[in-house]
C-alpha positions, 0 to 999 in steps of 0.5 A: 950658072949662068948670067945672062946680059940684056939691054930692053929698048924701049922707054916703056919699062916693064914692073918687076912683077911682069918681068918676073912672070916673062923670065920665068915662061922663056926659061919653063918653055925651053925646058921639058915639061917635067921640070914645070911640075917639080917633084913632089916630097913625102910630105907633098911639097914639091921642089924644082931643079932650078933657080934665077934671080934678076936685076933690072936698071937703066934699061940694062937686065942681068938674070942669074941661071942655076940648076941641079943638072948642067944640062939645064943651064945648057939648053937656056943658053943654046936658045938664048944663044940661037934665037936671042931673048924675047920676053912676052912681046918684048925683044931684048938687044946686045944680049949676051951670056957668060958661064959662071962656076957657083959651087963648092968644094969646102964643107964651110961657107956663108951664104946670103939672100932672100930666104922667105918661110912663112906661118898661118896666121889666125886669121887665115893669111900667111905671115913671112918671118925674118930670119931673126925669128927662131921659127925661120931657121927651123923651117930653112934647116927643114925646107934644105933637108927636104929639097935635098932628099926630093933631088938627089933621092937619098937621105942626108945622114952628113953633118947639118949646121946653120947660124944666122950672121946678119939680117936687113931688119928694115926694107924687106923684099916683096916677090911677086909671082903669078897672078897672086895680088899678095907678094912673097916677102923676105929680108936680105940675111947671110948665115954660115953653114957647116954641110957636105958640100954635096947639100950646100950645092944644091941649095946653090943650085936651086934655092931654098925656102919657099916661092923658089922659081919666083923672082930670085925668092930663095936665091943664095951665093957665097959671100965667104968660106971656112 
């Protein structure tokens, strides 16, 4: 993983909303094209190698790199290294980045984020569910399974187990990606999962969930194991 450190100098402070969208262009236009377009599961949804997520406060930016294969997070730091950070017409100062090891090697650990599913309402409009509702769990489970198979191009045959510990139950998290007017919404969660660690990794490395690649939507990290 990577993390990335930045400090903005100006006093005009970019929304969250545009930052996303400036973060996610640096790290698709250092990276090949194919990784943009994903790869596309049986059942059509289409799943990419990577994740971020980010902190902005007091001027000071942290973004959180991860993907699938290391050689992706090692063309994001040799640009940022080479060239500095430069987001939209924005140049970041004292920037700096740090390598981090974010996988597994048990088969038990408790993992926390903002995990959004998400069902179709009547009237035509997407309804984000908490992690509270049993709906949730179902489309995580089936979401990591697809991801999982989409990537490493093989079925999981391991044992698959996942209990929602804890959940936010107010102040949900609004992801704003794109140009779409309506964010993603998410409650911070933390479950515990019995898995391979082949299939907790990926899930650390490129997020779960839908909107993953938007905002830090999806995003995961142990926070206990066994």
């Amino acid at each position: 993983m990577l993390r990335i450190y930045s400090r903005i100098p100006t006093t005009n402070l970019p929304v969250a909303k545009a930052l996303s969208r400036l973060i996610q262009s640096y790290i698709y236009h250092h990276l090949p094209p194919r990784e943009h377009e994903g790869l596309k599961h049986t059942s059509g949804k289409v799943f990419k190698r990577m994740n971020f997520d980010f902190n902005f406060r007091s001027g000071v930016l942290e973004i959180r790199f991860r993907a699938y294969e290391r050689a992706l997070e090692e063309q994001v730091a040799l640009a940022v290294l080479k060239e500095g950070l430069k987001l939209g017409e924005i140049h970041l100062a004292d920037t700096s980045v740090a390598v981090e090891e974010h996988r597994v090697e048990v088969g038990k650990v408790q993992l926390k984020g903002c995990v959004a599913c998400a069902v179709q309402g009547l009237l035509g409009h997407k309804i984000y569910l908490e992690p509270q509702d049993s709906r949730h769990l179902e489309m995580l489970k089936r979401n990591a399974l697809e991801r999982f198979e989409t990537l490493t191009c093989k079925a999981y045959e391991g044992v698959f187990e996942m209990a929602l510990k804890w959940q936010q139950l107010d102040k949900p998290r609004h992801f704003y990606y794109g140009n779409n007017k309506s964010p993603i919404k998410a409650w911070p969660a933390r479950w515990e999962i019995e898995a391979a660690p082949e299939f907790i990794n990926v899930m650390l490395d490129t997020g779960v969930g839908s909107g993953c690649m938007n905002a830090g939507v999806g995003f995961l990290e142990v926070v206990g194991k066994g």
